[in-house]
PyMOL CGO cylinders between C-alpha atoms (Angstrom):
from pymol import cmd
from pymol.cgo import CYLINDER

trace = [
    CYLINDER, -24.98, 31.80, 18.79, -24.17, 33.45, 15.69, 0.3, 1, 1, 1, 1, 1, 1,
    CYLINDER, -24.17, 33.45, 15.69, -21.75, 31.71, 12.62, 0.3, 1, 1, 1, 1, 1, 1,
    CYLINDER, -21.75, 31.71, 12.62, -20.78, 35.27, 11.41, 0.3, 1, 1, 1, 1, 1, 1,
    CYLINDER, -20.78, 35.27, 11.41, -16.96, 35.69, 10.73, 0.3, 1, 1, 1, 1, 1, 1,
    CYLINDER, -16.96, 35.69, 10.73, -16.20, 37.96, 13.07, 0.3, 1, 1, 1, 1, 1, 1,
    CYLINDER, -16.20, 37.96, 13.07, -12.48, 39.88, 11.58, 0.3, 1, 1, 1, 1, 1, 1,
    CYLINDER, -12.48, 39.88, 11.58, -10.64, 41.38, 14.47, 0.3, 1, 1, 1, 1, 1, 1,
    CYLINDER, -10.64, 41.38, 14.47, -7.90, 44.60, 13.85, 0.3, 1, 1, 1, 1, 1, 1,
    CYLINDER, -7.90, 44.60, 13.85, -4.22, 45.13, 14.56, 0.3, 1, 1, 1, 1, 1, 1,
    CYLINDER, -4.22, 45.13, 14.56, -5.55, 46.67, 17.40, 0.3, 1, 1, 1, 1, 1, 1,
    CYLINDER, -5.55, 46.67, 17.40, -7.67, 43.85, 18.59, 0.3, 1, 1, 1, 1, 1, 1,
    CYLINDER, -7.67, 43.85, 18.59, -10.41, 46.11, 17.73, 0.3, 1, 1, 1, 1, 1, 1,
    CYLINDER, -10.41, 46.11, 17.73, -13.56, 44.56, 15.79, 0.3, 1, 1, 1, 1, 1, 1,
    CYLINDER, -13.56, 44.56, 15.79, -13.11, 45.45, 11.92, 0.3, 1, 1, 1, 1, 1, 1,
    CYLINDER, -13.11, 45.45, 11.92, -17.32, 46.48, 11.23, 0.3, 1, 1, 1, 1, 1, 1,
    CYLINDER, -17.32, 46.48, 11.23, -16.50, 47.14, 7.46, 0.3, 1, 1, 1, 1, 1, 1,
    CYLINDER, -16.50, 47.14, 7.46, -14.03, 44.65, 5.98, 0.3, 1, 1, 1, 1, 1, 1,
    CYLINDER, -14.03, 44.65, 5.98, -14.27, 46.14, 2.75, 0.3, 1, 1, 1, 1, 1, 1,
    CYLINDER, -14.27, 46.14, 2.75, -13.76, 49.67, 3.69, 0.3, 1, 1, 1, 1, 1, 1,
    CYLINDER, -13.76, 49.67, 3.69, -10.71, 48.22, 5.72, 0.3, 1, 1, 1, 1, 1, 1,
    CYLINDER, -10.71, 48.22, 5.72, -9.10, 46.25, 2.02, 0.3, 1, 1, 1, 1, 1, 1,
    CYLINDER, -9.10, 46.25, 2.02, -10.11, 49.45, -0.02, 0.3, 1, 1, 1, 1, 1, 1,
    CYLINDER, -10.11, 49.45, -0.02, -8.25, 51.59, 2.70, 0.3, 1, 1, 1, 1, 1, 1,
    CYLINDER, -8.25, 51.59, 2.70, -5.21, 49.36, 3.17, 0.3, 1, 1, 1, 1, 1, 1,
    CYLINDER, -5.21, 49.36, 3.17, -4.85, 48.90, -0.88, 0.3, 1, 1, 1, 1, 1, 1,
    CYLINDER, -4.85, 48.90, -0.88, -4.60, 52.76, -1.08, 0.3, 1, 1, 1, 1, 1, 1,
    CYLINDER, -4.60, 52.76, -1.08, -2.32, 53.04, 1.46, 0.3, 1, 1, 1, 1, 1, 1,
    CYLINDER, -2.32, 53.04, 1.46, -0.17, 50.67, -0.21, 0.3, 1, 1, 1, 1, 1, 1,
    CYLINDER, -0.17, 50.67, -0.21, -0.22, 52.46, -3.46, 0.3, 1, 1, 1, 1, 1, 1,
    CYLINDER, -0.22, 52.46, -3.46, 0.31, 55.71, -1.43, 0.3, 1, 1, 1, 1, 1, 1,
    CYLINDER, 0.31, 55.71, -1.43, 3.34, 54.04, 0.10, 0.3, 1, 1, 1, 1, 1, 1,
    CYLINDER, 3.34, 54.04, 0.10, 4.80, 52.84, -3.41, 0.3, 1, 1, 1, 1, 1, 1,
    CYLINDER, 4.80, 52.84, -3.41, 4.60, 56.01, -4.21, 0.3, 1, 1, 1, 1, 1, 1,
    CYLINDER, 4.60, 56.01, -4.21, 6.32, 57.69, -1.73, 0.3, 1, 1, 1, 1, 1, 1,
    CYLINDER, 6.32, 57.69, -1.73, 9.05, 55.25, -1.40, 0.3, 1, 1, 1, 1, 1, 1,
    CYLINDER, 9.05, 55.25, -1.40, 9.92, 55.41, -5.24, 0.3, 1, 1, 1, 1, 1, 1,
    CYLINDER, 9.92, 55.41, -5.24, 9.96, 59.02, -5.48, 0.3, 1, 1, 1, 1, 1, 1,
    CYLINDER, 9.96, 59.02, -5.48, 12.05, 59.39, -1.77, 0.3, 1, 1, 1, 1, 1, 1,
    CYLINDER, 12.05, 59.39, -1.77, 13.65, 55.78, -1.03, 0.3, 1, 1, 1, 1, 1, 1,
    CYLINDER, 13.65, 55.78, -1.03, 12.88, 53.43, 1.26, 0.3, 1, 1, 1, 1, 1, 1,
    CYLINDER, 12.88, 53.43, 1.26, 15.06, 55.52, 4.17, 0.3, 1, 1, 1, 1, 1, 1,
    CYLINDER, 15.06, 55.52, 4.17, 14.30, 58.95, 3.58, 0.3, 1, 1, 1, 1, 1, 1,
    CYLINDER, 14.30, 58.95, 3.58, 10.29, 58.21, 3.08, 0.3, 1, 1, 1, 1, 1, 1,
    CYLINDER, 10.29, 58.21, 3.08, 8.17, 58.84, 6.54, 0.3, 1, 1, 1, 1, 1, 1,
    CYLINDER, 8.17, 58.84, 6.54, 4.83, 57.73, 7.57, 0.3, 1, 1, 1, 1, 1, 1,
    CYLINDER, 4.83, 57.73, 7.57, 4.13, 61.40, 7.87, 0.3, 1, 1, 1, 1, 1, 1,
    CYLINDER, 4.13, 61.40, 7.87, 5.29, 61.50, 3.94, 0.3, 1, 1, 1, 1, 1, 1,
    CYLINDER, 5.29, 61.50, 3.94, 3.28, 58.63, 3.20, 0.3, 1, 1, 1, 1, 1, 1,
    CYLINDER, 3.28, 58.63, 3.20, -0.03, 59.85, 5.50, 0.3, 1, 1, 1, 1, 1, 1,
    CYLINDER, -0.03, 59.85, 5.50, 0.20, 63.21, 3.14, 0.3, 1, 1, 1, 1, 1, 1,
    CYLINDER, 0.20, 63.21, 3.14, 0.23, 61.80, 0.00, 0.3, 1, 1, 1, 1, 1, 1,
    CYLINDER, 0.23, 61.80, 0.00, -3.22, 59.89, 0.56, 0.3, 1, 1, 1, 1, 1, 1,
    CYLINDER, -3.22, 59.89, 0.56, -4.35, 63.47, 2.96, 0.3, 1, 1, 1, 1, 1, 1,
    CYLINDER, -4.35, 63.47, 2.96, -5.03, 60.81, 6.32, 0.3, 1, 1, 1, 1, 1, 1,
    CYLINDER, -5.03, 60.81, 6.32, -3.61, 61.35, 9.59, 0.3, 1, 1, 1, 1, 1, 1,
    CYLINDER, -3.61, 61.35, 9.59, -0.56, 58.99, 10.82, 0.3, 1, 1, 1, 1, 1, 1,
    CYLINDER, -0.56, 58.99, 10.82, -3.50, 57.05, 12.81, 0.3, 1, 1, 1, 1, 1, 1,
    CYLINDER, -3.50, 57.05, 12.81, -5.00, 55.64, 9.75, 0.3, 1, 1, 1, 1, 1, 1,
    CYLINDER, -5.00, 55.64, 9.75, -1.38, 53.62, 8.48, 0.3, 1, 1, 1, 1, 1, 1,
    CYLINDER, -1.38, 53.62, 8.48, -0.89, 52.72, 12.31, 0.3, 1, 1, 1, 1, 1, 1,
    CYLINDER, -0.89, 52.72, 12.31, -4.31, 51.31, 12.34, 0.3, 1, 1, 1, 1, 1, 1,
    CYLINDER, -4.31, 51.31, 12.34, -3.16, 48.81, 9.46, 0.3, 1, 1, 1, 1, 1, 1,
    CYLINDER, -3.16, 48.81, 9.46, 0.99, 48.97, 9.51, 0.3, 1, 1, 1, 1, 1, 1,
    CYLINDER, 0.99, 48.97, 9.51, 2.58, 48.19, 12.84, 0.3, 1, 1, 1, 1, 1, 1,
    CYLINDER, 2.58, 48.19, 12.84, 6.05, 50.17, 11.15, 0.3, 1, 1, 1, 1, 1, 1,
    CYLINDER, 6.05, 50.17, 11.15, 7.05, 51.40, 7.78, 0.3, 1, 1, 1, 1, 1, 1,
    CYLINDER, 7.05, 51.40, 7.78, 8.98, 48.07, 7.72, 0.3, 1, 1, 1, 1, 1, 1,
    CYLINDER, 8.98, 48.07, 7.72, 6.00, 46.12, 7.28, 0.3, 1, 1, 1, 1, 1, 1,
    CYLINDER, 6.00, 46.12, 7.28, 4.49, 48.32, 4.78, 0.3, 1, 1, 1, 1, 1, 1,
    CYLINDER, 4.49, 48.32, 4.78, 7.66, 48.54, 2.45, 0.3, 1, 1, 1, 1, 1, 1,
    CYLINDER, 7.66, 48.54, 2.45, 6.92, 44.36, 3.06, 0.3, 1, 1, 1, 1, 1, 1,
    CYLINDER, 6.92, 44.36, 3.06, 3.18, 44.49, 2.51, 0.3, 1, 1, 1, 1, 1, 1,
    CYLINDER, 3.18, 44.49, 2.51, 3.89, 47.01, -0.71, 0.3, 1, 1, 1, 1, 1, 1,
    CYLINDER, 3.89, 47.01, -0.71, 6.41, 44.41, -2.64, 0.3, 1, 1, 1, 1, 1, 1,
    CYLINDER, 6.41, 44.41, -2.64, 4.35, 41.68, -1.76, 0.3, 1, 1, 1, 1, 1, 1,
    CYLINDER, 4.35, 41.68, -1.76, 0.92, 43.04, -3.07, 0.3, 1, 1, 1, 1, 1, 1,
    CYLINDER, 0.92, 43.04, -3.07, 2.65, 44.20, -6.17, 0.3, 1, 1, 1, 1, 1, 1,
    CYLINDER, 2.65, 44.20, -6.17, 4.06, 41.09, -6.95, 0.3, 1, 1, 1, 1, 1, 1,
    CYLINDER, 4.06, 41.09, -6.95, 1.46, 38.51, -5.92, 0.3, 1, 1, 1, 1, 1, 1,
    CYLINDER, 1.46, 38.51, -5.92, -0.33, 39.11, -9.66, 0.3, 1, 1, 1, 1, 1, 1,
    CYLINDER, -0.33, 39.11, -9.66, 3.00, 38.78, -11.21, 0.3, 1, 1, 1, 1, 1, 1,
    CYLINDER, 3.00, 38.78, -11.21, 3.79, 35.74, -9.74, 0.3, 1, 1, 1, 1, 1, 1,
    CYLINDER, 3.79, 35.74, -9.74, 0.45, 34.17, -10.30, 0.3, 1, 1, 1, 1, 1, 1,
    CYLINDER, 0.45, 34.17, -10.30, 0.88, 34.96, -13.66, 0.3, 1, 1, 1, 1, 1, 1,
    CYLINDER, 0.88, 34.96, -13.66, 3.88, 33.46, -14.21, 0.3, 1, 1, 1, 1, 1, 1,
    CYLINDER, 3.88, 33.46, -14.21, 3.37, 30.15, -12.49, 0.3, 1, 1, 1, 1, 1, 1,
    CYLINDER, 3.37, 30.15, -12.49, 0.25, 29.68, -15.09, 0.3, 1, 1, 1, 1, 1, 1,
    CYLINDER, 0.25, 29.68, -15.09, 2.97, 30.50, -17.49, 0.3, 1, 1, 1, 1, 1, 1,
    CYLINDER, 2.97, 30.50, -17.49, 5.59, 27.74, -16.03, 0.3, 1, 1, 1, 1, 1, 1,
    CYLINDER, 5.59, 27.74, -16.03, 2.85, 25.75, -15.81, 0.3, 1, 1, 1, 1, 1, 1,
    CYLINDER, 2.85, 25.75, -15.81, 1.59, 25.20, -19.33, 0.3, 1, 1, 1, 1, 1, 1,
    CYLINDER, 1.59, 25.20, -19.33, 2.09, 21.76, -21.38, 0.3, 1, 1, 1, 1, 1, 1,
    CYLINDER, 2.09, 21.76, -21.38, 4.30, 24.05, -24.26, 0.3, 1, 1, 1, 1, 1, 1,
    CYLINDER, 4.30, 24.05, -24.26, 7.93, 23.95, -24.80, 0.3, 1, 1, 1, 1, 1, 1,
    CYLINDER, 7.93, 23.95, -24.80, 10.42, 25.64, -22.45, 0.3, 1, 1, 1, 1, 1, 1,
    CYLINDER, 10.42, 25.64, -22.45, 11.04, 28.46, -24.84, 0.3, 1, 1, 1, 1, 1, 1,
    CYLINDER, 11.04, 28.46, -24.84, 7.68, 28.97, -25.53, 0.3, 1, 1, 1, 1, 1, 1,
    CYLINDER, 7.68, 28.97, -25.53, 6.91, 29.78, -22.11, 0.3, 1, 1, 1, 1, 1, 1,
    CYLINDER, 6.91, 29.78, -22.11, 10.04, 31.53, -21.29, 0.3, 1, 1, 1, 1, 1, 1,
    CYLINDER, 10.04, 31.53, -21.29, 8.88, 33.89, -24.17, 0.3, 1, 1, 1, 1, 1, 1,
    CYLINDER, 8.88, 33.89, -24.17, 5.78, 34.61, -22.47, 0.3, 1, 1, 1, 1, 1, 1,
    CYLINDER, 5.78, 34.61, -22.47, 7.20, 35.04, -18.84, 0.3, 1, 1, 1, 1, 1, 1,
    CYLINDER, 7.20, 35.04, -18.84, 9.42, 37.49, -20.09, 0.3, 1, 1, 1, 1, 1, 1,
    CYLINDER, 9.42, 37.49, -20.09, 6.35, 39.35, -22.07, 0.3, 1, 1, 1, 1, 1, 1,
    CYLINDER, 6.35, 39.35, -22.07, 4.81, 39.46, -18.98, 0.3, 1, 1, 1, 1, 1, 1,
    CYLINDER, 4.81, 39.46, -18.98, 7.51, 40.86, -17.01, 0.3, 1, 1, 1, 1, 1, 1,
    CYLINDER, 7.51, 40.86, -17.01, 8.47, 43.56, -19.13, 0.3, 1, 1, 1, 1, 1, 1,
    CYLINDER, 8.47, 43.56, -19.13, 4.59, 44.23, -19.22, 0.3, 1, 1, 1, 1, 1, 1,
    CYLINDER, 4.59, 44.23, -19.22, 4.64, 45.40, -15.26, 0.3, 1, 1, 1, 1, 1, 1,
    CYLINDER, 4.64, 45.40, -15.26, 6.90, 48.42, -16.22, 0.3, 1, 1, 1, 1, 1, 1,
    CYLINDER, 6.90, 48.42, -16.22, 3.79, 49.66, -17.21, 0.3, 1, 1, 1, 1, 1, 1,
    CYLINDER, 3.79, 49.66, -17.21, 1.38, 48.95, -14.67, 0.3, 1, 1, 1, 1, 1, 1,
    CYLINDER, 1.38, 48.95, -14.67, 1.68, 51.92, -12.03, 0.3, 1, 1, 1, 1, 1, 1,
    CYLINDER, 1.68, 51.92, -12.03, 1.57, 50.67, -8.43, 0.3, 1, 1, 1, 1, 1, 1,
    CYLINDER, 1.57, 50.67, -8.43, 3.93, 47.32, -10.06, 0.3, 1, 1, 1, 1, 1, 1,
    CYLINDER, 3.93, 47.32, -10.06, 6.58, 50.32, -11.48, 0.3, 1, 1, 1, 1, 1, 1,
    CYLINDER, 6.58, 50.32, -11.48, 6.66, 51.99, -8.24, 0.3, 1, 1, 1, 1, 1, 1,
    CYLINDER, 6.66, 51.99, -8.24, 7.54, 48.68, -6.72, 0.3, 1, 1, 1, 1, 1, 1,
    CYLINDER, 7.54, 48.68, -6.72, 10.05, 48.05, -9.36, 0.3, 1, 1, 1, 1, 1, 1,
    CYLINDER, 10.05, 48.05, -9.36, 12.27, 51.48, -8.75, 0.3, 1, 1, 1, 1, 1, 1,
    CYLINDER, 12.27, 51.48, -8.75, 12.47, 50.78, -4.56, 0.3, 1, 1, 1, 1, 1, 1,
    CYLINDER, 12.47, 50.78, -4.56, 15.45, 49.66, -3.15, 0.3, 1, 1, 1, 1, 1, 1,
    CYLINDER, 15.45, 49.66, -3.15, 13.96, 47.18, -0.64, 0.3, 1, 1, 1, 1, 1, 1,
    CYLINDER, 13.96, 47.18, -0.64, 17.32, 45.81, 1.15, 0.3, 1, 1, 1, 1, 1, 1,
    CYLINDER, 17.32, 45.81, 1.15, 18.48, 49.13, 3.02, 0.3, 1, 1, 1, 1, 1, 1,
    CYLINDER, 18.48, 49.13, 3.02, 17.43, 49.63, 6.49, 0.3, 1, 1, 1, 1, 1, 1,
    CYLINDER, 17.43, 49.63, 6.49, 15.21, 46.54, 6.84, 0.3, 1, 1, 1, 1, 1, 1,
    CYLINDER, 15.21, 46.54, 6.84, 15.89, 44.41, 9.81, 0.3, 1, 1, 1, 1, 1, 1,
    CYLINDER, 15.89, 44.41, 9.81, 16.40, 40.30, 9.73, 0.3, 1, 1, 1, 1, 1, 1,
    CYLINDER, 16.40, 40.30, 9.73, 12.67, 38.98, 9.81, 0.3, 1, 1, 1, 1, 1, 1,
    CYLINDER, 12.67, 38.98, 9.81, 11.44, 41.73, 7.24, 0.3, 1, 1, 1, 1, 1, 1,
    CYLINDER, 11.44, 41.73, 7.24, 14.45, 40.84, 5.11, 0.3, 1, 1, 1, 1, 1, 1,
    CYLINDER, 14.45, 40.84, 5.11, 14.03, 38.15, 5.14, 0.3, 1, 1, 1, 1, 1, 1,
    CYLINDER, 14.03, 38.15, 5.14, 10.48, 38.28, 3.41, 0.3, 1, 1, 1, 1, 1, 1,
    CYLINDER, 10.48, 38.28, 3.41, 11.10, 40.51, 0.75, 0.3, 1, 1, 1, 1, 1, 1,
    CYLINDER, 11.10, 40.51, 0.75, 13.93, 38.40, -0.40, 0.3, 1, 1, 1, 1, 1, 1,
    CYLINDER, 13.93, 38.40, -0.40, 11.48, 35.23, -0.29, 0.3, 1, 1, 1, 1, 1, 1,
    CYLINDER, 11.48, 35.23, -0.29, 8.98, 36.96, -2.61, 0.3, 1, 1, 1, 1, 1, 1,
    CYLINDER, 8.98, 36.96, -2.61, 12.07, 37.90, -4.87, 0.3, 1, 1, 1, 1, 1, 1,
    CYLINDER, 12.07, 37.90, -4.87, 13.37, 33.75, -4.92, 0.3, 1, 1, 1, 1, 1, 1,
    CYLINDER, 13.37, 33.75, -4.92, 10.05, 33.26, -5.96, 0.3, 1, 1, 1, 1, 1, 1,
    CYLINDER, 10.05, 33.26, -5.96, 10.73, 34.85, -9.33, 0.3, 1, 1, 1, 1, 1, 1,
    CYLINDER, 10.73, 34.85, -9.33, 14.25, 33.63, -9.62, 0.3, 1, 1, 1, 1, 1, 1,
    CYLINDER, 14.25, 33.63, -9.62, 12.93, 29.87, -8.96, 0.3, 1, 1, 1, 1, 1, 1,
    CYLINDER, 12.93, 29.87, -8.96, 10.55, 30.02, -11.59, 0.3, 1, 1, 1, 1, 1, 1,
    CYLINDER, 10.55, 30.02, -11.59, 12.68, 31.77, -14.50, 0.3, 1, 1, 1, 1, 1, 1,
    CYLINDER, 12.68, 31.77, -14.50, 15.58, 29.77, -13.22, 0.3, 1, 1, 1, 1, 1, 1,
    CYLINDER, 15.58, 29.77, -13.22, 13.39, 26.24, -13.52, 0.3, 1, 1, 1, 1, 1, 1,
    CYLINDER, 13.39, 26.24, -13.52, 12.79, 27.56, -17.16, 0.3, 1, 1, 1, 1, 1, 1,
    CYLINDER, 12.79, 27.56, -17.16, 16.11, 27.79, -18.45, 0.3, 1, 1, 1, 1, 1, 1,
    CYLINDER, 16.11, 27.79, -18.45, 17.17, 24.60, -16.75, 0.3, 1, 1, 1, 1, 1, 1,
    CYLINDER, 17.17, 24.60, -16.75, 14.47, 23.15, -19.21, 0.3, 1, 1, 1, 1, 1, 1,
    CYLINDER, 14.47, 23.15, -19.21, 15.93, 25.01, -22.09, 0.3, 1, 1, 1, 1, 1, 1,
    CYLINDER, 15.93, 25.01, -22.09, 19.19, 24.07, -21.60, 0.3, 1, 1, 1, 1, 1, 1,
    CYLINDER, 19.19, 24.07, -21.60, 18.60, 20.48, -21.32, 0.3, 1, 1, 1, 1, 1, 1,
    CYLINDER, 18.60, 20.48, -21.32, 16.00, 20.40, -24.41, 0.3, 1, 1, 1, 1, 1, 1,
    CYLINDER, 16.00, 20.40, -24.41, 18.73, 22.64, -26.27, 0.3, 1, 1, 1, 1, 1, 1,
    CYLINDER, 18.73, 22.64, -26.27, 16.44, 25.37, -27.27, 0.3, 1, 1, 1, 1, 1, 1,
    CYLINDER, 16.44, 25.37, -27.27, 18.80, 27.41, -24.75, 0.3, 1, 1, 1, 1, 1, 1,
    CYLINDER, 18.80, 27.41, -24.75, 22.30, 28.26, -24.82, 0.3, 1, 1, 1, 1, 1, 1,
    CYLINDER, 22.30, 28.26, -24.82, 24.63, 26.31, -21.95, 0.3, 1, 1, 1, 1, 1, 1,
    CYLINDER, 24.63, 26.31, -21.95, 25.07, 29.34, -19.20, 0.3, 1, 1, 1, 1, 1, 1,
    CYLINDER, 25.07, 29.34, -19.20, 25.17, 29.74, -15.60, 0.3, 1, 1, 1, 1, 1, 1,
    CYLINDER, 25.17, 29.74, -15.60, 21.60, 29.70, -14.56, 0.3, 1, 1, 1, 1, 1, 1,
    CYLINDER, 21.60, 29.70, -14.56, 21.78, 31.96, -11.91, 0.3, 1, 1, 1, 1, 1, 1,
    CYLINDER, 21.78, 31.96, -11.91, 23.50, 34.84, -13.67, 0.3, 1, 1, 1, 1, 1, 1,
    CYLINDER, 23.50, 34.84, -13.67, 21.13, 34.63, -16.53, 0.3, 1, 1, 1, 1, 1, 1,
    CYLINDER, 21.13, 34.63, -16.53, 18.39, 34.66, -14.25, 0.3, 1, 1, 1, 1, 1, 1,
    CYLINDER, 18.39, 34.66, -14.25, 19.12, 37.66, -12.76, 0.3, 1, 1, 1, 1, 1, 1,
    CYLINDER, 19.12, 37.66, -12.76, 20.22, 39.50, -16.25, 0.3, 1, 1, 1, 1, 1, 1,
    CYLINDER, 20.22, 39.50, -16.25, 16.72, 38.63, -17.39, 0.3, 1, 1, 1, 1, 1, 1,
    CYLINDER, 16.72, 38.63, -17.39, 14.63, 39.99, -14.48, 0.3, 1, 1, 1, 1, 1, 1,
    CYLINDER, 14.63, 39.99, -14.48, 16.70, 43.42, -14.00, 0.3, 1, 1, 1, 1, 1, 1,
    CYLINDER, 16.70, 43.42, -14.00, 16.66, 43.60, -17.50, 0.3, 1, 1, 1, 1, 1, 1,
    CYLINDER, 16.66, 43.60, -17.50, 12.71, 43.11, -18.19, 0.3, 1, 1, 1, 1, 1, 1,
    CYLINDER, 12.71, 43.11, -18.19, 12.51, 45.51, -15.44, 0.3, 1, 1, 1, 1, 1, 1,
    CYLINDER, 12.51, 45.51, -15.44, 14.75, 48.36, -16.76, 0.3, 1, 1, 1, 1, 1, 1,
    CYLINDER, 14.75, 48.36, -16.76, 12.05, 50.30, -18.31, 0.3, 1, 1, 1, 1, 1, 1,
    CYLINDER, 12.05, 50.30, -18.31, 10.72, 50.97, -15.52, 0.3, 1, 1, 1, 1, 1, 1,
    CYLINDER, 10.72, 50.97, -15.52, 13.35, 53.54, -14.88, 0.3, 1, 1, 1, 1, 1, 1,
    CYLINDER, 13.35, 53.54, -14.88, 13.47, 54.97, -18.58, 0.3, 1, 1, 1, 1, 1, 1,
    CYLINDER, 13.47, 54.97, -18.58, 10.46, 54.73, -20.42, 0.3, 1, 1, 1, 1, 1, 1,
    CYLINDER, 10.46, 54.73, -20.42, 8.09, 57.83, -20.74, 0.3, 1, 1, 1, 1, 1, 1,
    CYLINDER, 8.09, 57.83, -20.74, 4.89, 57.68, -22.23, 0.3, 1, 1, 1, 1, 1, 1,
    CYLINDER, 4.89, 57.68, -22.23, 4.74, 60.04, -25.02, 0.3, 1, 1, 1, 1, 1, 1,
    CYLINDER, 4.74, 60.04, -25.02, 8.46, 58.99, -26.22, 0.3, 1, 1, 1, 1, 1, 1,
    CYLINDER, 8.46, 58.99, -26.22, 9.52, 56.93, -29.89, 0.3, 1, 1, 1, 1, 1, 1,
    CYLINDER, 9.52, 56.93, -29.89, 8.49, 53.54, -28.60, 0.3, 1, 1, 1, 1, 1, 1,
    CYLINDER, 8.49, 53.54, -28.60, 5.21, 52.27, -27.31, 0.3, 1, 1, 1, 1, 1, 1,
    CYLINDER, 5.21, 52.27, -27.31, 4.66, 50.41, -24.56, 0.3, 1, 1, 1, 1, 1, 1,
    CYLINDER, 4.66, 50.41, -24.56, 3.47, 47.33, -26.75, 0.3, 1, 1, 1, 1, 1, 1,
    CYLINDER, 3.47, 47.33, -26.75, 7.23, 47.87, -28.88, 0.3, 1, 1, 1, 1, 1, 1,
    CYLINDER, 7.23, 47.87, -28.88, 8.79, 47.97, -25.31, 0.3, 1, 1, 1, 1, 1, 1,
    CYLINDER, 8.79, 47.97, -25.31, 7.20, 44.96, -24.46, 0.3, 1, 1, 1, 1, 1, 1,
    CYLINDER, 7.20, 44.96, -24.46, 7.39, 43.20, -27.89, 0.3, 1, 1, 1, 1, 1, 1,
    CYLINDER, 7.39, 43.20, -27.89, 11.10, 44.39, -28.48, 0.3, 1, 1, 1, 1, 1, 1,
    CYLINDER, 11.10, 44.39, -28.48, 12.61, 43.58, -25.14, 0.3, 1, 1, 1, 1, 1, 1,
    CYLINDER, 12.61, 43.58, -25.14, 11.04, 40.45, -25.35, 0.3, 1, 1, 1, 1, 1, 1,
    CYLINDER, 11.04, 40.45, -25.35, 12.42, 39.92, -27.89, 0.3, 1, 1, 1, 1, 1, 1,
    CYLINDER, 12.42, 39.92, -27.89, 16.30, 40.54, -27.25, 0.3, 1, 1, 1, 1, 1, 1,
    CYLINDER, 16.30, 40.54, -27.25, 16.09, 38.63, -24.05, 0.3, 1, 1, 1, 1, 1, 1,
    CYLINDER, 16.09, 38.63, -24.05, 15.26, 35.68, -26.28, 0.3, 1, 1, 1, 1, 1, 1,
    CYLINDER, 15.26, 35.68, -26.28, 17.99, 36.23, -28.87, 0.3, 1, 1, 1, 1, 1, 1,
    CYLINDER, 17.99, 36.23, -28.87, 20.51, 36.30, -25.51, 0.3, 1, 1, 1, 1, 1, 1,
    CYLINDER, 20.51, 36.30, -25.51, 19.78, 32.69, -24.77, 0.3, 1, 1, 1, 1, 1, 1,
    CYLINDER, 19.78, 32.69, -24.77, 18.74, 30.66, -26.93, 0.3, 1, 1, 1, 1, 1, 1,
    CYLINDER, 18.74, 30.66, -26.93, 20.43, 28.46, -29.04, 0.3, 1, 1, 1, 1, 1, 1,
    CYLINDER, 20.43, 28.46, -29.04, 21.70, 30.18, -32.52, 0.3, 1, 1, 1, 1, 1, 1,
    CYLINDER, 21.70, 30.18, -32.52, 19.54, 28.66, -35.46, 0.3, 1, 1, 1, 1, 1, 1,
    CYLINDER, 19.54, 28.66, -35.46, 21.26, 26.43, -38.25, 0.3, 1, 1, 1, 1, 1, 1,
    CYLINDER, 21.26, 26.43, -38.25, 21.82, 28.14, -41.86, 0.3, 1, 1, 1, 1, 1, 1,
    CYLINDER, 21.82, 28.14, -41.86, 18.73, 27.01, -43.91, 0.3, 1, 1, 1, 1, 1, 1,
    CYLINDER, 18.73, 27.01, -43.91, 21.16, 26.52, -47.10, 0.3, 1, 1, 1, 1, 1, 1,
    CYLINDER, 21.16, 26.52, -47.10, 23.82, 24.96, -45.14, 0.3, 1, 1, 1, 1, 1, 1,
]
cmd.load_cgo(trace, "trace")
């Protein structure tokens, strides 16, 4: 008998090139993020989404029960990088600002990646049932936990100003993200000065405000 791995379809059909299959369903999922940003979540159709790669509807259907669980599949493949990244960040034996510096940097630094931006501009919430909900706002607490955790630290070390944690929290991520909607390559700034300068301004908002030297 043999010890191959044998990986079986949505369909319960046998899946005789895996890597085909993972290069197909990543371009789907691009295709999708795509689509979504440029329609929204509601107006976009698998028909939209099957034309933008130029596939039939049988190639999603053979990956994607629904457009529910791509729209799930598309947020959680764009953030599952992020979020690796940033729990190194957390992670690291350096001070709380330190690494609040960098998880910003690297937030800011998505607007600029092309399948994470697409992600970025969807509206995720509207027309989603319970379960599927329900897992796009888990990959979402996932970021919120970890920023949160950080300016918990900073507060209590006093590198951080005393605020409500979960307000700032969710000033910092929407506003690392904002480029996303208005940046245009080509324009005054860089994406390196976006990155650098936002960074930058987030910082100023909480932390703590430095003593006078001469004082």
């Amino acid at each position: 008998m043999s010890d191959e791995t044998v990986e079986i379809g949505l369909r319960g059909s046998v899946v005789r090139d895996p890597e085909q299959r993972a290069s197909q369903r990543r371009d789907i999922l691009a295709a999708a993020a795509r689509v979504f940003a440029r329609k929204g979540y509601e107006s976009a159709t698998m028909t939209d989404i099957a034309k933008e790669m130029g596939v039939s509807k049988g190639i999603l259907y053979y990956q994607f029960r629904s457009k529910q669980e791509l729209i799930v599949a598309t947020r959680i493949a764009a953030s599952g990088t992020e979020l690796d990244k940033l729990e190194e960040i957390a992670a690291r034996p350096a001070p709380a600002a330190e690494r609040m510096e960098a998880a910003l940097a690297s937030l800011a630094a998505t607007n600029f990646d092309e399948f994470a931006r697409h992600v970025i501009l969807l509206t995720t919430n509207l027309g989603l049932d319970a379960e599927h909900a329900a897992q796009v706002r888990e990959v979402e607490r996932r970021y919120e936990r970890l920023l949160a955790d950080l300016l918990a630290e900073g507060i209590a070390d006093g590198s951080f100003v005393d605020a409500d944690i979960r307000l700032t929290t969710f000033t910092l991520i929407r506003a690392a993200q904002s480029p996303a909607v208005w940046f245009r390559s080509g324009g005054e700034l860089s994406q390196e000065q976006v990155v650098r300068g936002l960074t930058e301004q987030l910082m100023r908002s909480i932390s703590q405000p430095r003593a006078d030297a001469s004082s």
